[in-house]
FIMIFI-283784 format. One line per field, with one value per residue: residue in three letters; y, x, z of N, C-alpha, C in turn. Coordinates in pm, 1 decimal, always signed. Each point is the difference from the previous one (the first is absolute). Example, Ala and Ser with C-alpha at 12.3 -4.5 7.8 and 13.67 -1.06 7.14 Angstrom:
<nodes>
residu ALA;SER;
nv -569.0;+105.0;
nu +1319.0;-35.0;
nw +780.0;-72.0;
cav +119.0;+119.0;
cau -89.0;+82.0;
caw +0.0;+6.0;
cv +120.0;+109.0;
cu +90.0;-77.0;
cw +0.0;+73.0;
</nodes>
This chain:
<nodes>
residu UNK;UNK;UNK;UNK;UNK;UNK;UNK;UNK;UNK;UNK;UNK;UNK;UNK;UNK;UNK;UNK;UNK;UNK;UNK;UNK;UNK;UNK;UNK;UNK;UNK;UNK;UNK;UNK;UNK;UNK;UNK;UNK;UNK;UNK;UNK;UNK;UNK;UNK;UNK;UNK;UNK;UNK;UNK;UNK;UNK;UNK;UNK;UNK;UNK;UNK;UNK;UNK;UNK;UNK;UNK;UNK;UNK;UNK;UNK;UNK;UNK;UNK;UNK;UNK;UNK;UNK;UNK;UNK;UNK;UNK;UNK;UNK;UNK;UNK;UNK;UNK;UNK;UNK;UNK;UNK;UNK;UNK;UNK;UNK;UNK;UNK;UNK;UNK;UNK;UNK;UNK;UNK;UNK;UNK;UNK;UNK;UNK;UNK;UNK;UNK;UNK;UNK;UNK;UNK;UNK;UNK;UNK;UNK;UNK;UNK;UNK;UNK;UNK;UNK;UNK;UNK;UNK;UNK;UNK;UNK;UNK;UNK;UNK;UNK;UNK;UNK;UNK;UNK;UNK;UNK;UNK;UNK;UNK;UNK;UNK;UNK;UNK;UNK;UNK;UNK;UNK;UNK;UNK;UNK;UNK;UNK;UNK;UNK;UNK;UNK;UNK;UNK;UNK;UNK;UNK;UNK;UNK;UNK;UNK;UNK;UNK;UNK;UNK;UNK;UNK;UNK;UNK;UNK;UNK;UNK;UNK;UNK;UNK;UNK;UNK;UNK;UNK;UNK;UNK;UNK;UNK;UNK;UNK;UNK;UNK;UNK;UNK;UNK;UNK;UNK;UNK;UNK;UNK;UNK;UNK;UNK;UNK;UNK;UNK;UNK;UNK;UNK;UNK;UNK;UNK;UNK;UNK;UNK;UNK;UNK;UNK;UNK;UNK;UNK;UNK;UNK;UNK;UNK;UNK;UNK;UNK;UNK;UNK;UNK;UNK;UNK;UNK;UNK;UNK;UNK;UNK;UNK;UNK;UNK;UNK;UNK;UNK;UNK;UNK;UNK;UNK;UNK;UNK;UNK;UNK;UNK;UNK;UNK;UNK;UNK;UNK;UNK;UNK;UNK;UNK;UNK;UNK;UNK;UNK;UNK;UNK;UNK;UNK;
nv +1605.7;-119.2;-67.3;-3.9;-76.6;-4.5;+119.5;-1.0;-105.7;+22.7;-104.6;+68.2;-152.5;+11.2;-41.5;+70.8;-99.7;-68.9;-79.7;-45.0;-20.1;+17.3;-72.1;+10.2;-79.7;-24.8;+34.3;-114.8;-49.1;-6.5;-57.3;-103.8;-52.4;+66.4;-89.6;-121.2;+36.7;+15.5;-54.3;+3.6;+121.5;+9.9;-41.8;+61.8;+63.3;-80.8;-40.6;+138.0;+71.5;-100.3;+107.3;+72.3;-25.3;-34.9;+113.5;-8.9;-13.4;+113.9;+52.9;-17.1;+89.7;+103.0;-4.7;-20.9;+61.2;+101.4;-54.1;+6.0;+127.6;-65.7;+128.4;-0.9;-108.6;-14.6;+25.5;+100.8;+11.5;+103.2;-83.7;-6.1;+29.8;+167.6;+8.5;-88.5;+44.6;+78.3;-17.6;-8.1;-77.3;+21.4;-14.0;-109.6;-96.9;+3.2;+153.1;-14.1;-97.3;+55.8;+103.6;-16.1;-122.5;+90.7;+45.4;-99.9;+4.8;+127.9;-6.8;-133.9;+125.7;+101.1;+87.7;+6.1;+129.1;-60.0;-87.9;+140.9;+57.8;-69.6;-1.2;+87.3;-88.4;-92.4;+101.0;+153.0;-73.1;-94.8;+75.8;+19.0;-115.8;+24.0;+142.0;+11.5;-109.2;+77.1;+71.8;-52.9;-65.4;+155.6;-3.7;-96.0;-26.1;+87.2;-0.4;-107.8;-131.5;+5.3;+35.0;-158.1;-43.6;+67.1;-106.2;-98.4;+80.5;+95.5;-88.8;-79.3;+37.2;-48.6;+133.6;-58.1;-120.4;+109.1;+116.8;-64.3;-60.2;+155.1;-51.6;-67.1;-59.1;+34.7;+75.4;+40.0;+106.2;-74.8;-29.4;+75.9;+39.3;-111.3;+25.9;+156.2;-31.3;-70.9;+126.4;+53.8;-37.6;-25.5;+146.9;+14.7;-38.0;+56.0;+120.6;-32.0;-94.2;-114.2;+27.6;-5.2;-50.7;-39.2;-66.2;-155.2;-40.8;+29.5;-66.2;-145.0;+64.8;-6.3;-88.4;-56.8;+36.3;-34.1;-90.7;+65.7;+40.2;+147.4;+52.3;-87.9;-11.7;+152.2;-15.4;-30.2;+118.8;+83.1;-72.8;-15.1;+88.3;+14.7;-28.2;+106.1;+113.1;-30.9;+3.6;-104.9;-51.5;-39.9;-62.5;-65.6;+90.5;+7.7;-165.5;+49.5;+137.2;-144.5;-83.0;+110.1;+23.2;-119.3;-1.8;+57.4;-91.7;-125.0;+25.7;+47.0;-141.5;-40.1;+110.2;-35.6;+12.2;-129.0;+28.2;-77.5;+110.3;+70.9;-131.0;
nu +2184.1;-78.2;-111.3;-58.1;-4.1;+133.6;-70.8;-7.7;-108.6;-160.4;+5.8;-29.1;-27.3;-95.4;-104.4;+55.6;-71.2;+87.1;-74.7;-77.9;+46.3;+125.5;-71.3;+81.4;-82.9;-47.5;+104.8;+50.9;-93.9;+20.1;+159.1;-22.7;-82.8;+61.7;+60.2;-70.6;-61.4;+82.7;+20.3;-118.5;+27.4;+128.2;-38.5;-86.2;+78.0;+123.1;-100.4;-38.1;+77.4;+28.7;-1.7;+110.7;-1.5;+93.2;+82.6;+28.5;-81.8;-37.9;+108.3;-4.8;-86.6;+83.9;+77.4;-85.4;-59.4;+125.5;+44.7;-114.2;+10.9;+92.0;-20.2;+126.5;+54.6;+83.8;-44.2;+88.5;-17.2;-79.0;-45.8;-104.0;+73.5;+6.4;-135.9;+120.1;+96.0;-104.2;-43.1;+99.4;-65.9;-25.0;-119.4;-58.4;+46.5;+139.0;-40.1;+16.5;+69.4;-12.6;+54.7;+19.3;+88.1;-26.2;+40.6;+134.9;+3.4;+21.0;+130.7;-37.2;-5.0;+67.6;-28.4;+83.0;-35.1;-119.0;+59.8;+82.3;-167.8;-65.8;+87.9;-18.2;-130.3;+18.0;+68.0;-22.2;-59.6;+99.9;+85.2;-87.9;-103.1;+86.9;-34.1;-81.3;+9.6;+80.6;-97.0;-120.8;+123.8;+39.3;-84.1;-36.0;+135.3;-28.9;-173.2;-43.1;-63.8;+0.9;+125.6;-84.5;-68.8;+90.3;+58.2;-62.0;-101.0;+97.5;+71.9;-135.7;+88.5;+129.1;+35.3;+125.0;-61.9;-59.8;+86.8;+54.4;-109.6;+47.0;-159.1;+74.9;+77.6;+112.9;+20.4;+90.5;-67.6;-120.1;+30.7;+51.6;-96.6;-12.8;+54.3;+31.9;-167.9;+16.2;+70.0;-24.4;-141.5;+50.7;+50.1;-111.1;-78.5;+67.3;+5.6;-109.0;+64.0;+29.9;-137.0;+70.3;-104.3;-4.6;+158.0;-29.4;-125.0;+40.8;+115.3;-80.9;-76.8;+101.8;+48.9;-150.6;+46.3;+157.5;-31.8;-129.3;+70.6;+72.1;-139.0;+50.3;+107.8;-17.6;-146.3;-5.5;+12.7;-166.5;-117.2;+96.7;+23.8;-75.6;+4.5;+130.6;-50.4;-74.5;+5.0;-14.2;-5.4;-129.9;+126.1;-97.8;-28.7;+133.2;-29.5;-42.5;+55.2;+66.3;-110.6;-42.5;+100.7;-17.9;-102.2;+113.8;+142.7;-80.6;-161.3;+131.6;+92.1;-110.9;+51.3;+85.9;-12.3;+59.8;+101.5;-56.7;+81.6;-159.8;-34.7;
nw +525.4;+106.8;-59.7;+93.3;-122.4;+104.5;-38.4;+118.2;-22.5;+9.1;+71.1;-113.2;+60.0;-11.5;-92.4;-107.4;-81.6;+9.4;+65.6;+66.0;+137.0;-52.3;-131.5;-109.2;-41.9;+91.0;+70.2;-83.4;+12.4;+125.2;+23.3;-43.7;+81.3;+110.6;-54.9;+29.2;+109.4;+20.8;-85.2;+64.6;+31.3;+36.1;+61.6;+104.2;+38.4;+60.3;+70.5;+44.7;+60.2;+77.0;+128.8;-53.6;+93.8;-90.2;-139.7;+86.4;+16.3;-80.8;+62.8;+84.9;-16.0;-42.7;+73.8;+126.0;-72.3;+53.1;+106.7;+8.5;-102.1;+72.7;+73.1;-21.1;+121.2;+17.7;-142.2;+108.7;-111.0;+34.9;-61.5;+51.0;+66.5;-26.2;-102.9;-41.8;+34.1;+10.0;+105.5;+47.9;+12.9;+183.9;-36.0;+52.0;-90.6;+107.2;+15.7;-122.0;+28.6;+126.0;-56.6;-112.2;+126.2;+99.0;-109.4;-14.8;+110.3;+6.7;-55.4;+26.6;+92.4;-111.6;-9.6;-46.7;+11.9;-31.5;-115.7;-109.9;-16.8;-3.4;-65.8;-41.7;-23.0;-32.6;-114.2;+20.4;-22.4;-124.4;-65.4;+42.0;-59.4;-45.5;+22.8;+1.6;-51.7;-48.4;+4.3;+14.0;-124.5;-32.2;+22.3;-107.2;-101.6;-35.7;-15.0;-127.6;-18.2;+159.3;-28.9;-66.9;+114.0;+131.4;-83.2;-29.7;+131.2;+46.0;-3.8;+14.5;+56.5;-27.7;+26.8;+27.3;+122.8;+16.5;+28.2;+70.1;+94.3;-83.7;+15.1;-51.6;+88.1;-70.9;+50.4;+36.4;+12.8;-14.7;-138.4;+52.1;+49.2;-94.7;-69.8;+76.9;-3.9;-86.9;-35.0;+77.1;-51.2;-168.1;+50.5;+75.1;-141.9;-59.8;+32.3;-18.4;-114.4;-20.7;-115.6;-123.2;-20.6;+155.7;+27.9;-75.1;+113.3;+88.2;-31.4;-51.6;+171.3;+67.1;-80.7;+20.8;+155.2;-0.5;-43.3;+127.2;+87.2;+16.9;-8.7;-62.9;-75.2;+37.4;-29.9;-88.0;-36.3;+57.0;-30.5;-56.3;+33.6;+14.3;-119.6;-43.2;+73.1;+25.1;+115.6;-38.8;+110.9;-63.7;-48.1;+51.4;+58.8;+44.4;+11.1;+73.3;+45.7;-28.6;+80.6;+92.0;+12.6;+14.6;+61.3;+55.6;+33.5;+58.8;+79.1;+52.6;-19.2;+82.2;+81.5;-29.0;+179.9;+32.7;-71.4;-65.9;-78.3;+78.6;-58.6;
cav -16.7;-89.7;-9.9;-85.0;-109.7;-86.8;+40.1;-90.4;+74.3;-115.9;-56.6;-7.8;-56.6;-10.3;+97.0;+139.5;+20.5;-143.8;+15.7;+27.9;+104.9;+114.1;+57.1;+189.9;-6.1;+141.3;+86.8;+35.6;-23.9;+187.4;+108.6;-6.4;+129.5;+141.3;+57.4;+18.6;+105.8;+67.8;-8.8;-31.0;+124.4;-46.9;-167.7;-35.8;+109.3;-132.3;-80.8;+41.3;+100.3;-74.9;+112.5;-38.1;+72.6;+64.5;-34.2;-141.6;-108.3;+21.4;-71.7;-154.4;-58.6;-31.6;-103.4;-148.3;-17.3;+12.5;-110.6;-101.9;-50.3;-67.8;+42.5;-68.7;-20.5;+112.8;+128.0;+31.4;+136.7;+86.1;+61.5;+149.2;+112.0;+24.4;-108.3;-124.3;-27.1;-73.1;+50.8;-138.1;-50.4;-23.6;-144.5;-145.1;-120.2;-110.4;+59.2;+22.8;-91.8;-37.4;+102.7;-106.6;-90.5;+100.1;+90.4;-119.5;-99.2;+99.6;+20.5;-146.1;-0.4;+132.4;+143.3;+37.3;+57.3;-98.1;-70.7;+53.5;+109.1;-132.2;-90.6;+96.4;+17.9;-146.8;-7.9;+10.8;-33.0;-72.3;+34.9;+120.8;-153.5;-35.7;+86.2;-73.9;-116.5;+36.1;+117.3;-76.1;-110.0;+98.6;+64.6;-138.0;-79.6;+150.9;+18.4;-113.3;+22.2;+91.8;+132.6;+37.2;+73.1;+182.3;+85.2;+4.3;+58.4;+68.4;-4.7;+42.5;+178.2;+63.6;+69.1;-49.4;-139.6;+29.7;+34.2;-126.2;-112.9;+36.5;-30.7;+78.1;+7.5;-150.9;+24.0;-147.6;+56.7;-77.0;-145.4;+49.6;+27.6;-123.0;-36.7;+11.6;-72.3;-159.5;-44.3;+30.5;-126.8;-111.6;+30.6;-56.7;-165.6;-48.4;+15.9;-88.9;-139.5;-47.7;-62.3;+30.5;+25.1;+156.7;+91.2;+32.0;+113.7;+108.8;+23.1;+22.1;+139.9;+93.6;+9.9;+9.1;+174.0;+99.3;+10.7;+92.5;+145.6;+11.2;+54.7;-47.6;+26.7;+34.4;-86.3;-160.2;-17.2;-7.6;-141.8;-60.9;+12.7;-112.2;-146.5;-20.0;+19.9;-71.3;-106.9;-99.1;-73.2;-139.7;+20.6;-14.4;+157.2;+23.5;-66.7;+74.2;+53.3;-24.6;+24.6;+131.6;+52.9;-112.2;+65.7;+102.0;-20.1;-65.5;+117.0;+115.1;-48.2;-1.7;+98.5;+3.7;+125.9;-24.0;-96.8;-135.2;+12.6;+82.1;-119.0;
cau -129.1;-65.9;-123.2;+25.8;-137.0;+11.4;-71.3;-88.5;-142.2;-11.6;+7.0;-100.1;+37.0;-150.5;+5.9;-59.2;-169.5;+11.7;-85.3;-184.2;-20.6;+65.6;+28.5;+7.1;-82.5;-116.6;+80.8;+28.5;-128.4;-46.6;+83.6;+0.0;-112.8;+59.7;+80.2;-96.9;-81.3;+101.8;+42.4;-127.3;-40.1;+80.6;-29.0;-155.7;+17.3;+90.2;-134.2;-129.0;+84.9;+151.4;+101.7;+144.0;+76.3;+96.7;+41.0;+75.2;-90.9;-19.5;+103.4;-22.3;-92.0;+78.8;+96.7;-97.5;-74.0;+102.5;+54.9;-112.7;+28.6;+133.5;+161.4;+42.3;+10.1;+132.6;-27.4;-62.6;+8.4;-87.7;+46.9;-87.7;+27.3;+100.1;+43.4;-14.0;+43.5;-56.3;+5.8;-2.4;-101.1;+89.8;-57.0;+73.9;-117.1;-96.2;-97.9;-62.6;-25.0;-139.0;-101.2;-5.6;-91.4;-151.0;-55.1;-60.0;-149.3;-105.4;-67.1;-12.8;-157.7;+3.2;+110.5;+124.2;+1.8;-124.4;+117.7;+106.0;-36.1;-61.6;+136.9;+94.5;-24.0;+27.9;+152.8;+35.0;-100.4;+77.5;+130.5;-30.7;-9.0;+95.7;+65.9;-54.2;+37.6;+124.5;+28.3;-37.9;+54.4;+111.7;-66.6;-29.2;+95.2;+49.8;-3.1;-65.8;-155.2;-96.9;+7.8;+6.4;-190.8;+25.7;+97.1;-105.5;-80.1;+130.8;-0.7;-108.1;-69.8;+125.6;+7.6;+148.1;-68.0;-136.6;+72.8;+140.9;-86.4;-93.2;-46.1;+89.4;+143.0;+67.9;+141.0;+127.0;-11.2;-60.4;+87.9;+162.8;-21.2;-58.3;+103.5;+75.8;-63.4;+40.8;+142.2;-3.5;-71.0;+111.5;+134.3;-24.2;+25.4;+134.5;+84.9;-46.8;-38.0;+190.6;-10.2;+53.7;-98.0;+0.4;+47.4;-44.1;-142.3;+38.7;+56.4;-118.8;-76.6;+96.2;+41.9;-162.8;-85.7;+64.3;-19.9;-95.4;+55.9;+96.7;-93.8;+1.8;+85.2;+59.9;-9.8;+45.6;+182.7;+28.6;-48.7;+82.1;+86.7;-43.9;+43.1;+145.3;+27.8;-88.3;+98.5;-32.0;+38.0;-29.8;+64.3;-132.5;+11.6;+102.0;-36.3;-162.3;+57.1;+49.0;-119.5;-57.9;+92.4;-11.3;-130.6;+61.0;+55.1;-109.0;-11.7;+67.5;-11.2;-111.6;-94.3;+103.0;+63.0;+118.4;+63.9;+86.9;+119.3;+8.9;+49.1;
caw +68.7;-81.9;+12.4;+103.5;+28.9;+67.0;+169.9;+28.3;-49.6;-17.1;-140.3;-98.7;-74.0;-53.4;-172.3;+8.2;+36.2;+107.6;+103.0;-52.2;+124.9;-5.8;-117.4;-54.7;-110.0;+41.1;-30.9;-199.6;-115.6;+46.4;-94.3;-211.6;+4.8;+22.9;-129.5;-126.4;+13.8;+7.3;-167.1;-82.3;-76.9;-69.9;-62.2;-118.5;-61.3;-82.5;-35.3;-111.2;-71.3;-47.5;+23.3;+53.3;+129.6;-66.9;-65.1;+45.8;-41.5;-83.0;-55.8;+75.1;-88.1;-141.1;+8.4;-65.5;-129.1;-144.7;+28.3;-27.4;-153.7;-32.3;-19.4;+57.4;+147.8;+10.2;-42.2;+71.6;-23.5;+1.4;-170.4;+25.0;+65.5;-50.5;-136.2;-67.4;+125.5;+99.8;+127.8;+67.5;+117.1;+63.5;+94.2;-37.9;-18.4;+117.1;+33.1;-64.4;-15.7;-15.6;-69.4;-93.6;-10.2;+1.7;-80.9;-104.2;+69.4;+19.9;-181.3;-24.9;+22.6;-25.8;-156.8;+44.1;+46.9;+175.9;+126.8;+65.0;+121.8;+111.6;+52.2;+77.3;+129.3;+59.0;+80.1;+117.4;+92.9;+58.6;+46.7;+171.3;+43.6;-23.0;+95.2;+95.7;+30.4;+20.2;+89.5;+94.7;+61.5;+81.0;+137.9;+133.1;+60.3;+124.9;+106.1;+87.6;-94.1;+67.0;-65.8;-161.2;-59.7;-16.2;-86.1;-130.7;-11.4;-10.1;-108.3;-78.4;+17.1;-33.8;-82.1;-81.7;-97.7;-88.4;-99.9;-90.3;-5.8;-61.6;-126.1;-179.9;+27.3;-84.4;+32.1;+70.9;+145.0;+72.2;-5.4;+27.4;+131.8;+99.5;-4.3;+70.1;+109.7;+5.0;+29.8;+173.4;+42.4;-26.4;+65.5;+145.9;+18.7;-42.5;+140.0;+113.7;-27.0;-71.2;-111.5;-129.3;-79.1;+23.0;-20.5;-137.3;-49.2;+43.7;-111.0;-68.4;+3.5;+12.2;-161.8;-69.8;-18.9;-50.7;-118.7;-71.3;+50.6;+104.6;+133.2;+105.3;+41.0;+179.6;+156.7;-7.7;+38.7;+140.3;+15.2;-50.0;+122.9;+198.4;+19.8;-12.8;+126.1;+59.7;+46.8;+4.6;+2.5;-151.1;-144.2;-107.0;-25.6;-146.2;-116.5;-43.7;-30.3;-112.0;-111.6;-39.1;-108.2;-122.4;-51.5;-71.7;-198.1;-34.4;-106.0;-91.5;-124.8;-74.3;-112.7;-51.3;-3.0;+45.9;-77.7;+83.6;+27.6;+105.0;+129.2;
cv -93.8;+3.2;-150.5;-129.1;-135.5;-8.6;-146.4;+4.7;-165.3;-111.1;-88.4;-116.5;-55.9;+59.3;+141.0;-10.5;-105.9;+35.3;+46.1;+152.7;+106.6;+4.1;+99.0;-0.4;+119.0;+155.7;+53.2;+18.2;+198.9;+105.6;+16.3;+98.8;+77.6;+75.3;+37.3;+155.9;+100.6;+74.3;-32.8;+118.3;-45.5;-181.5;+76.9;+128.3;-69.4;-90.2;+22.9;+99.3;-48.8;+118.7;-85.1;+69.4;+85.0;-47.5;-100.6;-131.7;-28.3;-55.7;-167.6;-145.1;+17.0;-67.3;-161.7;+11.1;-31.4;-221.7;-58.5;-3.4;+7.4;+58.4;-93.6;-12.0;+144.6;+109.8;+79.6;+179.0;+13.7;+84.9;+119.9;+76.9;+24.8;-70.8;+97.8;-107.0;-69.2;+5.1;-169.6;+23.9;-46.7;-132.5;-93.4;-64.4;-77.2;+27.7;-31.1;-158.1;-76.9;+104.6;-45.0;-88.4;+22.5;+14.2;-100.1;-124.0;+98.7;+21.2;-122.2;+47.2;+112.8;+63.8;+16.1;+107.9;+38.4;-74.6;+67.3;+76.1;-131.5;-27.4;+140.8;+82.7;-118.6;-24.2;+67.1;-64.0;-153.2;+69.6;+59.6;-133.8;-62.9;+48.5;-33.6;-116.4;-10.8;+53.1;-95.0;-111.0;+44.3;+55.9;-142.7;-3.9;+157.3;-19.3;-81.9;+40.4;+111.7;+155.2;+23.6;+69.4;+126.0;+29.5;-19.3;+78.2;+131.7;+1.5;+59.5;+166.3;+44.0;+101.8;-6.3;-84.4;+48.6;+43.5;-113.7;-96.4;+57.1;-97.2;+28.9;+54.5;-92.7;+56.4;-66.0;+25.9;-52.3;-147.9;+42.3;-17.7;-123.4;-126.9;+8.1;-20.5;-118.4;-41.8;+10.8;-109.5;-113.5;-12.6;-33.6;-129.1;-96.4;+38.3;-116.4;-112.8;-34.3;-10.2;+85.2;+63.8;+208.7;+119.8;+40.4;+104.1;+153.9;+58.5;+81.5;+93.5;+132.0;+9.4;+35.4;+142.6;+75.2;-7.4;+32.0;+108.4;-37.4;+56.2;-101.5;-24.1;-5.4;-106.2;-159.1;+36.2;-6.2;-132.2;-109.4;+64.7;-44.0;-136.7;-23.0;+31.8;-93.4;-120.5;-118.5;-146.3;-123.0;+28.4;-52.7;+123.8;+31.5;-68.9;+72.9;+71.5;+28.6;-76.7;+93.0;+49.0;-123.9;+98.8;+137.9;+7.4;-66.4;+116.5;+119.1;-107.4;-39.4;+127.5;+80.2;+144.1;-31.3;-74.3;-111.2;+30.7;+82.4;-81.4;-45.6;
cu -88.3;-135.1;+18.5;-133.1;+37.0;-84.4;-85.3;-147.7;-24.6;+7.2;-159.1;+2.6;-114.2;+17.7;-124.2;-140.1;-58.3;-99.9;-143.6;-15.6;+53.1;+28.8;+4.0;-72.5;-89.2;+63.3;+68.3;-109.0;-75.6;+73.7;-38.2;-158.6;+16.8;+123.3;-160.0;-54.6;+95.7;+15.3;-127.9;-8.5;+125.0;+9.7;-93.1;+89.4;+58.4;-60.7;-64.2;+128.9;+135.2;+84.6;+92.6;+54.6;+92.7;+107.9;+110.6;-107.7;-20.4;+112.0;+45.3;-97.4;-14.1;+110.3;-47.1;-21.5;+76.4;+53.8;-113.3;-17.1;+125.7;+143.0;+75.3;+9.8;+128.2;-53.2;-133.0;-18.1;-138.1;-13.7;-64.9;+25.2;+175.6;+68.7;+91.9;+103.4;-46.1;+46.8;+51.2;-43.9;+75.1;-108.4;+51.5;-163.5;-88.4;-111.3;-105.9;-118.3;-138.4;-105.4;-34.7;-71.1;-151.9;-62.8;-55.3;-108.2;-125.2;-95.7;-51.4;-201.9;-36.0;+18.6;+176.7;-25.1;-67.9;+185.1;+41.8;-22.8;+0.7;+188.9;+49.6;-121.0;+1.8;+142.3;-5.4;-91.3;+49.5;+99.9;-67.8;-14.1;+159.6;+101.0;-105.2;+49.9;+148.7;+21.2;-48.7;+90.1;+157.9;-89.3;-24.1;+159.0;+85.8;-73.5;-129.6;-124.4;-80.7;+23.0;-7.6;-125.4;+32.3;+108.1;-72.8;-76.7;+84.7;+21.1;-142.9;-31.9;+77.3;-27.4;+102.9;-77.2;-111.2;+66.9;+75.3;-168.6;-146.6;-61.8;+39.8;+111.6;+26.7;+162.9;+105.1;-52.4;-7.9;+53.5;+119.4;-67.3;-68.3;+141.9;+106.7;-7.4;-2.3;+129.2;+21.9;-35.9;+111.8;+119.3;-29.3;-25.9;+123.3;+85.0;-115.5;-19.5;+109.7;-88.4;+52.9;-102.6;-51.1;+122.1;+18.0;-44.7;+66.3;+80.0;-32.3;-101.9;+101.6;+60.0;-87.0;-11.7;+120.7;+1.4;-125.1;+24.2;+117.0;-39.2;+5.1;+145.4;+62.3;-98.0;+72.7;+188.5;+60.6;-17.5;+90.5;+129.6;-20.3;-28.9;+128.5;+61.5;-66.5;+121.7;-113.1;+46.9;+11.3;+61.1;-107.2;-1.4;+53.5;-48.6;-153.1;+81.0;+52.0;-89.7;-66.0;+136.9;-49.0;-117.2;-46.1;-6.0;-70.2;-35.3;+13.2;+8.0;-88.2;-70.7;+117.7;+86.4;+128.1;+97.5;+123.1;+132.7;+27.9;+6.1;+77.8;
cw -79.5;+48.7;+125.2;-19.8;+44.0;+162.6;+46.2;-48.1;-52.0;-141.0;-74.8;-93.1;-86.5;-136.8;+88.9;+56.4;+110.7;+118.4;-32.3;+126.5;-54.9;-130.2;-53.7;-124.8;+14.4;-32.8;-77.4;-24.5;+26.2;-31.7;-147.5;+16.7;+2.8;-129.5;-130.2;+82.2;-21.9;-121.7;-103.3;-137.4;-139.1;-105.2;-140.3;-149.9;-147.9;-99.5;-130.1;-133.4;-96.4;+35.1;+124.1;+114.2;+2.1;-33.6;+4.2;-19.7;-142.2;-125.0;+12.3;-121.1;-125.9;+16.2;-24.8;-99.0;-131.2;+46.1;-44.2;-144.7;-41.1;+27.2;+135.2;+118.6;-12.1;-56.5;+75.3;-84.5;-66.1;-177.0;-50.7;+48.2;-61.9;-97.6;-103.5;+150.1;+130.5;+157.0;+97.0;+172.4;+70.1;+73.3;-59.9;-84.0;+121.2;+16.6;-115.6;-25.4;+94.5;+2.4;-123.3;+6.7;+56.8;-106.5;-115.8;+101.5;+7.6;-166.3;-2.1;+8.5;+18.6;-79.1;+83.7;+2.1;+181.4;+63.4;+72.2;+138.3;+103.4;+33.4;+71.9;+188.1;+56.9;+51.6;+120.2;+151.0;+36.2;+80.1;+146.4;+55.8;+69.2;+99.4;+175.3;+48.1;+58.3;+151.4;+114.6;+50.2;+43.9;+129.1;+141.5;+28.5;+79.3;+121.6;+72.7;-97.0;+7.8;-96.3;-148.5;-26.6;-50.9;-48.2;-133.5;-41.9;+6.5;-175.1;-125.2;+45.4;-44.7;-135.5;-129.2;-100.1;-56.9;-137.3;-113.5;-101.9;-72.6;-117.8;-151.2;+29.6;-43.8;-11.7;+92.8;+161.3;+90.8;+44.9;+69.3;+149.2;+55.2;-61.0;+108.6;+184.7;-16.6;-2.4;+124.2;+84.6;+10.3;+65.3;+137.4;+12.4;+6.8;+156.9;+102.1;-11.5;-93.1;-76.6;-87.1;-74.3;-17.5;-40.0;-195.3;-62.6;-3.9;-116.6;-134.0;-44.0;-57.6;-142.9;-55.1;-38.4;-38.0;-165.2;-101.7;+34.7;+94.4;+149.7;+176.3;+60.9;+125.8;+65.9;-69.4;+48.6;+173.7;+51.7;-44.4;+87.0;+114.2;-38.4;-23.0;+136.8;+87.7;+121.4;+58.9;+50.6;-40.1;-82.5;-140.7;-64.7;-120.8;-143.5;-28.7;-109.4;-148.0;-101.7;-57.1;-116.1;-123.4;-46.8;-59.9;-148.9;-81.4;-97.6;-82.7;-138.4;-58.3;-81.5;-86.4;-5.5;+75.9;-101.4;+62.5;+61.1;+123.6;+132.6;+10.0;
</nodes>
């Protein structure tokens, strides 16, 4: 059994915010309101307290910290905890890296400690930024522009997304869940247009996020089945196909969790 996004529906060929009549500027700009009212009690809490959502965060940001005074890209182990040994960490660096780079532009006009609270509510308020945009450009090419206002604003009530897009979340959560909506986005682009580029991307998302977690997993394994089942009559298709696998390995060797000899 496959996911069917060969359905008929229209085609979205405009950028996301394209048009002055029917722009969605208005509508991001009211969702990011509605996350700020939403989450006001909590922000200010982060703000003034430097308190952690939990201990999954908490940990997260000793992880930055220990990479930011020098331990290594690979040495992913946790030396504090269960010393002399030490505890190995199952996130990745990717993640870590523009938390960091947050924290060192935030310190440029701050105490590092002012960075770290300001980067870890700036993160999740990109990353919900991020999930919006996504969501709006999987809702026009399903089911036509007309349905991104109300999947945006859907989205900004969302109890899941209040939860994942909490102010001082700095955990994979969030990133796992707008990650795996742009892989969706990328996978319908790719079944509706011969460009390559897309089936790359796709790749790409899909290695990205298995290598800050395995959470995503089942849906990327189902999503990656309806494009193997998938009967198509453009053999373009297939070469998508086999770019998304390039993009794959692409970045598995880049973060050096594939060894040459596994190709």
């Amino acid at each position: 059994m496959s996911l069917d996004l060969s359905l008929a529906r229209p085609k979205a060929k405009t950028p996301i915010l394209a048009g002055r009549a029917n722009s969605l500027v208005p509508i991001l700009a009211g969702a990011m309101l509605i996350w700020f009212a939403l989450n006001w009690d909590t922000l200010v809490t982060v703000w003034t307290t430097g308190a952690y959502i939990d201990t999954d965060d908490a940990m997260k940001m000793v992880e930055v910290r220990d990479w930011m005074n020098g331990q290594g890209w690979f040495d992913m182990v946790a030396h504090r905890m269960d010393a002399p040994s030490g505890v190995l960490m199952h996130w990745s660096r990717l993640f870590d890296v523009p938390q960091a780079a947050m924290v060192k532009l935030f310190a440029l006009f701050c105490s590092v400690d002012t960075a770290e609270r300001l980067m870890r509510i700036v993160n999740a308020g990109l990353w919900f930024a991020a999930e919006l945009l996504a969501v709006a450009r999987v809702s026009t090419l399903l089911m036509g522009r007309e349905s991104a206002a109300f999947a945006i604003l859907l989205t900004a009530f969302s109890l899941v997304a209040g939860a994942l897009f909490t102010p001082g979340s700095i955990d994979h959560h969030n990133t796992q869940a707008v990650f795996l909506m742009v892989l969706l986005w990328m996978l319908i682009e790719m079944f509706d247009t011969p460009r390559k580029v897309f089936a790359v991307c796709a790749g790409m998302v899909a290695a990205y996020s298995l290598q800050i977690s395995i959470e995503n997993l089942p849906s990327i394994a189902i999503l990656r089945r309806q494009g193997r089942t998938l009967r198509h009559p453009n053999p373009q298709l297939f070469d998508q196909l086999r770019a998304q696998r390039r993009g794959d390995a692409g970045c598995y060797i880049h973060t050096g969790k594939l060894r040459q000899t596994d190709l």
